[in-house]
ZAMARGU-4260 file (C-alpha; in steps of 0.2 Angstrom, whole numbers, plus 5000, padded with zeros to 4 digits):
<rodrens>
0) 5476/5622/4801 | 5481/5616/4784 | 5469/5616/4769 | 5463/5596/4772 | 5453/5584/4762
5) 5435/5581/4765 | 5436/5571/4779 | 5444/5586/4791 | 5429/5593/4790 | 5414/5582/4788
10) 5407/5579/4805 | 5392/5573/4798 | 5372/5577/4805 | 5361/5572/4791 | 5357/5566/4773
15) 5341/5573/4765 | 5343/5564/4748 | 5332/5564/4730 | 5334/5556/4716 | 5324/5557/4699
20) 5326/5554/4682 | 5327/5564/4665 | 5316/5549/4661 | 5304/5551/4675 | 5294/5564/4686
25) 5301/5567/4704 | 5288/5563/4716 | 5287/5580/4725 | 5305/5588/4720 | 5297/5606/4726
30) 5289/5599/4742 | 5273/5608/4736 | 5262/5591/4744 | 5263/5585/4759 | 5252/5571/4770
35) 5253/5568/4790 | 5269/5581/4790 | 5278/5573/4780 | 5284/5579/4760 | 5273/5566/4748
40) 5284/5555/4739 | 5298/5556/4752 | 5303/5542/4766 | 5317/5535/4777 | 5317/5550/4790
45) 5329/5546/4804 | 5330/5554/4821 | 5344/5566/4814 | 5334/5578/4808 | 5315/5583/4808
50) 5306/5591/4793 | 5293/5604/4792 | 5282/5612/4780 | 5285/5629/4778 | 5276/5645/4767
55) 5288/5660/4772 | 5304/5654/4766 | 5302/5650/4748 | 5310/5651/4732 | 5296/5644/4722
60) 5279/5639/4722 | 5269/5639/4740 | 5279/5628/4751 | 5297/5624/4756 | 5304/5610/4767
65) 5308/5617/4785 | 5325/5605/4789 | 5330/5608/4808 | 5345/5596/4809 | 5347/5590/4828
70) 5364/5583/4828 | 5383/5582/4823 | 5385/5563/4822 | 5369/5557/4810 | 5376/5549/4795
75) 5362/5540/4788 | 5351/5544/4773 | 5336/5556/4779 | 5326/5557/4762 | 5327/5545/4749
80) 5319/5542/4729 | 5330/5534/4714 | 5334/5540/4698 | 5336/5530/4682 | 5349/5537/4672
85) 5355/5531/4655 | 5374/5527/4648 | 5379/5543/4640 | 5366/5558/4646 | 5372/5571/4655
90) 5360/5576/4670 | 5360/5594/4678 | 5356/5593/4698 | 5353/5606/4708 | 5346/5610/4724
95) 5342/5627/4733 | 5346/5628/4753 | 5341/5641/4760 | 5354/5646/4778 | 5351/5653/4793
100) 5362/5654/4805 | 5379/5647/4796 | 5383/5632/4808 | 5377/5620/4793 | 5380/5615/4775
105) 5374/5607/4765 | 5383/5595/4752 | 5376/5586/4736 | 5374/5567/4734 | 5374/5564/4716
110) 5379/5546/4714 | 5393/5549/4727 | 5399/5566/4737 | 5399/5583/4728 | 5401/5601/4731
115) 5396/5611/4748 | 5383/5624/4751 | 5390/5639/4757 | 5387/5640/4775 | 5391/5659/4779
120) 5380/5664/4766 | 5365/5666/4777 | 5347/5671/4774 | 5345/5670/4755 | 5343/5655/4744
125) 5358/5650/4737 | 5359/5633/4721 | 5368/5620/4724 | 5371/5609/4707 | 5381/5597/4700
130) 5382/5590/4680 | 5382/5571/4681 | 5386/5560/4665 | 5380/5541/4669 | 5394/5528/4662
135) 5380/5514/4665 | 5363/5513/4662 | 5359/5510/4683 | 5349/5519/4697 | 5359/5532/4708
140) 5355/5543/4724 | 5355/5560/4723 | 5352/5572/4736 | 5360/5583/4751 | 5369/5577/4766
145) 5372/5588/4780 | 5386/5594/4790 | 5390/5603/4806 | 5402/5616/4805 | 5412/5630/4817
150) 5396/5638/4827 | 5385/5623/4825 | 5374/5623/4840 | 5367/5607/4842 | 5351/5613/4832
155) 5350/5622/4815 | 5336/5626/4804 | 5340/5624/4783 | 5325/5628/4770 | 5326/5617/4754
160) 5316/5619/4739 | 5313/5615/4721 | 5325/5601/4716 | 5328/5600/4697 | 5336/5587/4689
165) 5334/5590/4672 | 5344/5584/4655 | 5360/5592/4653 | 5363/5602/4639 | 5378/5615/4633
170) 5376/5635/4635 | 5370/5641/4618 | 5383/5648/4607 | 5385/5667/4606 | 5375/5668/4589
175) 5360/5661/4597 | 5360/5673/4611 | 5350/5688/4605 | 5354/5698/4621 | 5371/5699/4630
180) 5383/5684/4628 | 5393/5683/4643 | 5405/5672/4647 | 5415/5667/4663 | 5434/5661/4660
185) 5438/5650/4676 | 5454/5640/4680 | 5452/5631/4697 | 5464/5628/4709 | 5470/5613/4719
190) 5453/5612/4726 | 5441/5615/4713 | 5425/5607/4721 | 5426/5624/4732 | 5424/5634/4719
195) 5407/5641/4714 | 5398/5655/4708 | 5381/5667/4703 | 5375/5682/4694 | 5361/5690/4704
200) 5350/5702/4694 | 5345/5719/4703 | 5331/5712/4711 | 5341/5699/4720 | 5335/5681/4709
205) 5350/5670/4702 | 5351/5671/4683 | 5365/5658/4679 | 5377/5648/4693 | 5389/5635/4693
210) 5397/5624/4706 | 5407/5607/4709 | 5420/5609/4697 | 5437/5597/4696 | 5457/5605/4702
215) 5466/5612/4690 | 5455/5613/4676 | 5451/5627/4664 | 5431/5629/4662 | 5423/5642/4649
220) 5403/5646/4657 | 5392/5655/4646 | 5374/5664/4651 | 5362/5675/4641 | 5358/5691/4650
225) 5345/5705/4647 | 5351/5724/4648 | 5350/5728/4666 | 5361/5728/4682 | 5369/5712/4689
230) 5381/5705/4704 | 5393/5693/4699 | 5399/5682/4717 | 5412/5670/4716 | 5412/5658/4733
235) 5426/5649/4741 | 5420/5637/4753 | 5434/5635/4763 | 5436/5652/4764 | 5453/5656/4757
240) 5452/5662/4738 | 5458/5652/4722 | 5475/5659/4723 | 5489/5656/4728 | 5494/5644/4741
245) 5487/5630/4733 | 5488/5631/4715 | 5483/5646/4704 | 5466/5648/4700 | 5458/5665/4693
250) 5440/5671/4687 | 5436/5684/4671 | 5420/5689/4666 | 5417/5698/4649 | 5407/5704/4635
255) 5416/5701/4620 | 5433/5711/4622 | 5426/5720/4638 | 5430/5714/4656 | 5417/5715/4667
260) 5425/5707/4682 | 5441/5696/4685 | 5449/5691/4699 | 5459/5676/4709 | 5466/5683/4727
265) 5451/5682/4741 | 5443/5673/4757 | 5423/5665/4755 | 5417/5677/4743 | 5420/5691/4729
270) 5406/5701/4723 | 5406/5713/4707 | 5394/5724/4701 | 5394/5726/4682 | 5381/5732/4672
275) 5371/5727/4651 | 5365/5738/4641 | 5369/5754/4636 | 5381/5758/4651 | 5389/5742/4649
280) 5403/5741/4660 | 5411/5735/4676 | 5408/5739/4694 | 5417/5755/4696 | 5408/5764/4706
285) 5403/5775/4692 | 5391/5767/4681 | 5373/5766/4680 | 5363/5774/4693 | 5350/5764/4704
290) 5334/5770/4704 | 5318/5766/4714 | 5305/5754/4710 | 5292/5763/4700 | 5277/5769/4712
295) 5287/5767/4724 | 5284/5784/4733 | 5267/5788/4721 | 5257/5790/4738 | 5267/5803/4743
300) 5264/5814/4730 | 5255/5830/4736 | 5263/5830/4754 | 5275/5842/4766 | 5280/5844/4785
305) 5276/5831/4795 | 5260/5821/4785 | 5276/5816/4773 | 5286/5809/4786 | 5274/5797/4791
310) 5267/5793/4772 | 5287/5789/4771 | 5286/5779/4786 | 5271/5769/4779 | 5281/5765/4764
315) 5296/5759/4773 | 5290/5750/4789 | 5290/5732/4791 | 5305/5727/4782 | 5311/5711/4783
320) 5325/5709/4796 | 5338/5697/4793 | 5344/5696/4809 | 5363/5704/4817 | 5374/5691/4811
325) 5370/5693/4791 | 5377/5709/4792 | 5392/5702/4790 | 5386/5696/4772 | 5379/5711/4769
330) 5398/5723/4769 | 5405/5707/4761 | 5394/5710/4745 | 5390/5730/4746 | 5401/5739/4757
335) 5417/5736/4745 | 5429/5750/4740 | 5423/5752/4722 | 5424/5772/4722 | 5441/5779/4730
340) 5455/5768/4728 | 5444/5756/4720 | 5454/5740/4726 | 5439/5730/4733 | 5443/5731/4752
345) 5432/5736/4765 | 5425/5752/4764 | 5429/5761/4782 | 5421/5777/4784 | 5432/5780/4801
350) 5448/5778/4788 | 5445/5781/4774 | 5457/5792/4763 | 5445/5800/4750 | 5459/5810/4745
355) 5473/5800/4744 | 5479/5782/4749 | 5471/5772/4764 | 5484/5773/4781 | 5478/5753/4780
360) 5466/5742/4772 | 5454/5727/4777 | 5450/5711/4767 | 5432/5706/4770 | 5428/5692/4779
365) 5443/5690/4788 | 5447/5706/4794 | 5431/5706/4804 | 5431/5710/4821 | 5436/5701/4833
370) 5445/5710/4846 | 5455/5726/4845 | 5468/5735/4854 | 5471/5750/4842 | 5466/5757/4826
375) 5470/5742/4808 | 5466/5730/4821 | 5448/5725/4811 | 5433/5731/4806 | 5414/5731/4815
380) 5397/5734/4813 | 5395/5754/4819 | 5377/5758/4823 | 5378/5776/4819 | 5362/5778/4828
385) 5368/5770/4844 | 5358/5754/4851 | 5360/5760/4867 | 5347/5774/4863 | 5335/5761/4858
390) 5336/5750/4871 | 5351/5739/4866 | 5349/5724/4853 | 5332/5727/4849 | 5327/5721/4835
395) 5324/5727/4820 | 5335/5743/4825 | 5348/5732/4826 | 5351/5725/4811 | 5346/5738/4799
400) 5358/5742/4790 | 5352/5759/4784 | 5361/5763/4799 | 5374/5750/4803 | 5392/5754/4793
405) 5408/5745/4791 | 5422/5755/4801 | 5437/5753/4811 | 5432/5746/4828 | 5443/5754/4838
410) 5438/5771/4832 | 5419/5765/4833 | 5423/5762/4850 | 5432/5779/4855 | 5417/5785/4848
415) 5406/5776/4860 | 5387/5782/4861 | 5391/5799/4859 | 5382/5810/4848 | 5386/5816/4829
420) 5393/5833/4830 | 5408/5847/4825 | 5422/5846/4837 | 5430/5863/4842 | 5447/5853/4853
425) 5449/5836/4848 | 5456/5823/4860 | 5456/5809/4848 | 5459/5810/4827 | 5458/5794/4816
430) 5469/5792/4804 | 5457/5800/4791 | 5453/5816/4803 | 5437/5809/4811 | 5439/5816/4830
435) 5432/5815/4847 | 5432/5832/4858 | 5423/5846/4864 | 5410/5854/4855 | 5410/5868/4844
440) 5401/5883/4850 | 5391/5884/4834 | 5380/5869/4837 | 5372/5876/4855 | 5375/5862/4862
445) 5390/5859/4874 | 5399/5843/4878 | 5408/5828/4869 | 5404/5823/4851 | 5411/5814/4838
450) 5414/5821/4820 | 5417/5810/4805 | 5424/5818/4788 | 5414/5830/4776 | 5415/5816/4763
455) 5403/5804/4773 | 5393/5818/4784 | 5378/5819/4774 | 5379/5798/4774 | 5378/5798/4791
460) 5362/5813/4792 | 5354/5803/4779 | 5352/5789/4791 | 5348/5799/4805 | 5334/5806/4793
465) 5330/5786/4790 | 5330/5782/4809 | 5319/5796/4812 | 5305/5790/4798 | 5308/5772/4799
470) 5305/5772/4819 | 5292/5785/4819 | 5280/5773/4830 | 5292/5770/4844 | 5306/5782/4842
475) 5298/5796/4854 | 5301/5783/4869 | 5318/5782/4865 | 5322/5801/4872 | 5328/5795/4891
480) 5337/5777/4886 | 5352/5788/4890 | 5361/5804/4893 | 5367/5806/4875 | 5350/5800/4866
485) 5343/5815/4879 | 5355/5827/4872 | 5347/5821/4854 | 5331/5815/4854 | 5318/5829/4859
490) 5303/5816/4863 | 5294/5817/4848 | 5287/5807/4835 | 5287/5823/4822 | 5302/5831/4824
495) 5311/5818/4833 | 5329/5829/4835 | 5331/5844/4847 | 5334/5857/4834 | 5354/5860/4835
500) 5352/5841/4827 | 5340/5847/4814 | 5352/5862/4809 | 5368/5851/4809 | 5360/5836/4800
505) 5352/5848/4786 | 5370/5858/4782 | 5377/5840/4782 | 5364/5834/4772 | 5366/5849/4761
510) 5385/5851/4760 | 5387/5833/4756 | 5377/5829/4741 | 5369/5810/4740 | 5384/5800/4731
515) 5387/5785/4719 | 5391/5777/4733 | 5375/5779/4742 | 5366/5774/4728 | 5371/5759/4727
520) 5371/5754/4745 | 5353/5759/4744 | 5350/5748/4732 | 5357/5734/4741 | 5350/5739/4755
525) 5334/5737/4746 | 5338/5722/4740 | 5343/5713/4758 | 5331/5720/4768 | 5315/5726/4757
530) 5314/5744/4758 | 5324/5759/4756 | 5330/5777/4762 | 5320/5788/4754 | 5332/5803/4761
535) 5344/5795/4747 | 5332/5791/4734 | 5324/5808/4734 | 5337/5822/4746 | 5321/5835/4744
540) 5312/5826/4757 | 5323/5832/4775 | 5320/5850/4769 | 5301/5847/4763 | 5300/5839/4780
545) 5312/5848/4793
</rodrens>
């Protein structure tokens, strides 16, 4: 399909508009009051969609509108106010949506049409906003509309909260900023209004964004950031980059003369880590070293063997799952190539060349699998603990991604269900040396295993030691789910693995130190699903335990 206007892709299911004023109050913009279940303030619901309120998915206050939008052919205005707005002031709009499955976006209506929601950005709040300068002293609409897209379902929940209209005004300059200055250098391309962007802090909250920009145009953003450790995303809606095929857009970030993050060439999204502060620099793969929240482990202070293990497990239980398909998400923003080749492609631990250059490479987003026939095809999602030994896509085994690792999806599937292990005669090799085959005598354990490289062994034990915390309450019933989670699992909740396991995962764990790269994964692991590893945070633990 050719990149089209609007139209080609507007099949439209709803409008959930407010309006307000610099002038006035909006009537409920954060949809904290609500009367018969329906938002205060708020009228003209139509049949297309159906509104709720809700206390679980919030970005501020207590409450949030629960949108389920029921249809691909509504076009008429679901939520209505009107805002007065003066000849000459500049208003800043801005909405936060909230998706969940990615079938539906959401686009604001600010006196007319203006930029989308990203739809594939699922389960997190994400701003829309739009800077309006009124020509006329009048009354406007402002608000969202949505639209199906690919995978709408004929049903889609959205979560919407704190609307704010406020008073435009420019970004302080740098001398007013007694923190770090930075600024974001952007020239558009032919299609501007896709263009939009954040910086996320380290725990995950939106610090400075921007959106709905015109073609062509140059635009200089400024934000005033703290010392810490950020995530700068830039977002394509349409999925292909701001460079080249229609026009030649590019990004650069920077704090005075120093580049924190640039770039022009990509699909939906490009995500750089970059850090303030003393270790000021760009997302390398070597800079600052995520640490744990303090008192994070604090209860576990005093404890060995087994008591450990489930103090751990009382730390890390009842994450918040976010469901199989936000995985996707997840390797687009924290399973980058940032530490061998450093060219921000996937990073494929069934391929990947730690010593030298790739035999291929995968662009996130569009290199996901999909079907395969052989190994470059795409990448998947690799349980590393297989699903079939805890009963399939059960969640929230499923989905946690402590476990679940980009690679090569025709080497996931050579390596099936079968179990971690050190291959004596190998009847399959990956590019990188991962292999299939018999096992080595060493392991007193005989039949088929699967051995990725030294560089990522101690990743994968690491997880194993996770799986075996994390599921404490339900991972002894796991032992006869199959032949292979037999040949693993001993039936306990204690020691969990037969003890060949425990002697291969502690000499992995131990001849593969906890790296760079798994320290920031954990931390982003932290910050998409609420808890962490503790095997990573502190690699003391497997021997204190096991």
């Amino acid at each position: 399909m050719s990149h089209g206007t609007c139209n080609k892709i507007m099949l439209a299911s709803s409008l959930l508009c407010l309006a307000s004023s610099a002038m006035a109050n909006i009537n409920n913009a954060d949809f904290e009051t609500w009367s018969a279940g329906a938002p205060s303030g708020w009228s003209t619901i139509d049949s297309g969609i159906n509104l709720s309120s809700n206390s679980n998915v919030v970005y501020s206050g207590n409450y949030s509108a629960r949108v389920t939008v029921n249809t691909g052919m509504q076009s008429n205005t679901d939520l209505l106010q009107m805002v007065d707005v003066v000849a000459g002031e500049s208003y800043e709009f801005s909405a936060w949506v909230y998706h969940t499955e990615g079938g539906v976006k959401a686009r604001l209506v600010v006196d007319g049409y203006q930029g989308y929601s990203n739809s594939a950005l699922t389960n997190q709040w994400q701003q829309i906003s739009y800077q309006y300068t009124a020509s006329v002293t009048t009354s406007i609409d402002v608000g969202l509309r949505f639209y199906d897209v690919t995978g709408f379902d004929g049903s889609e929940v959205v979560y919407v909260d704190n609307f704010a209209p406020n008073t435009g005004t420019p970004p302080p300059p740098a001398g007013g900023c007694t923190d770090n200055q930075v600024a974001l250098t952007l020239t558009t391309d032919n299609y501007g209004e896709e263009t939009s962007w954040q910086i996320t802090n380290a725990q995950g909250s939106t610090v400075a964004s921007g959106g709905s920009y015109a073609a062509n145009t140059n635009y200089n953003e400024q934000a005033c950031l703290v010392d810490g450790d950020y995530t700068l995303t830039i977002f394509d809606s349409y999925g292909d980059g701001m460079c080249c095929s229609f026009g030649n857009g590019s990004y650069s970030l920077s704090l005075g003369q120093t580049v924190l993050a640039s770039g022009a060439s990509f699909q939906s999204s490009e995500a750089t880590p970059f850090s303030l502060g003393d270790n000021t620099g760009g997302g390398n793969g070597g800079g600052t070293t995520p640490t744990e929240p303090t008192g994070y482990y604090v209860t576990t202070q005093g404890l060995t063997g087994y008591a450990l293990k489930t103090e751990l497990y009382n730390i890390i239980k009842d994450h918040n799952s976010q469901g199989y398909s936000a995985i996707w998400g997840f390797y687009d923003l924290a399973s980058r190539d940032k530490y061998f080749e450093n060219d921000n492609s996937i990073l494929d631990r069934y391929s990947e060349n730690p010593a030298g250059q790739d035999s291929y490479n995968y662009v996130a987003v569009s290199d996901q699998c999909g079907t395969y026939n052989s190994e470059a095809d795409c990448y998947n999602r690799e349980h590393s603990f297989p699903k079939s030994w805890f009963g399939g896509t059960v969640e929230p085994m499923n989905s946690d991604v402590h476990h679940i690792f980009a690679t090569d999806g025709y080497v996931n599937s050579k390596r099936s269900n079968y179990p971690f292990g050190e291959v004596a005669s190998a009847s399959y090799t990956s590019s990188n040396g991962s292999k299939l085959g018999s096992a080595a005598s060493s392991l007193n354990y005989s039949g088929t295993v699967f051995e990725p490289i030294d560089e990522f062994k101690g990743d994968f034990a690491r997880a194993y030691f996770y799986m075996a915390t994390r599921y404490e309450n339900v991972i002894a019933n796991w032992q006869n789910n199959t032949t292979y989670s037999n040949a693993v699992l001993n039936g306990s909740s204690s020691q969990v693995f037969e003890n060949w396991v425990i002697a291969m995962l502690l000499k992995w764990h131990n001849d593969d130190p906890v790296s760079q790269l798994e320290l920031d994964r954990n931390q982003a692991a932290f910050e998409f699903q609420g808890n962490r590893n503790p095997f990573v945070d502190h690699p003391e633990f497997a021997e204190m335990i096991w």
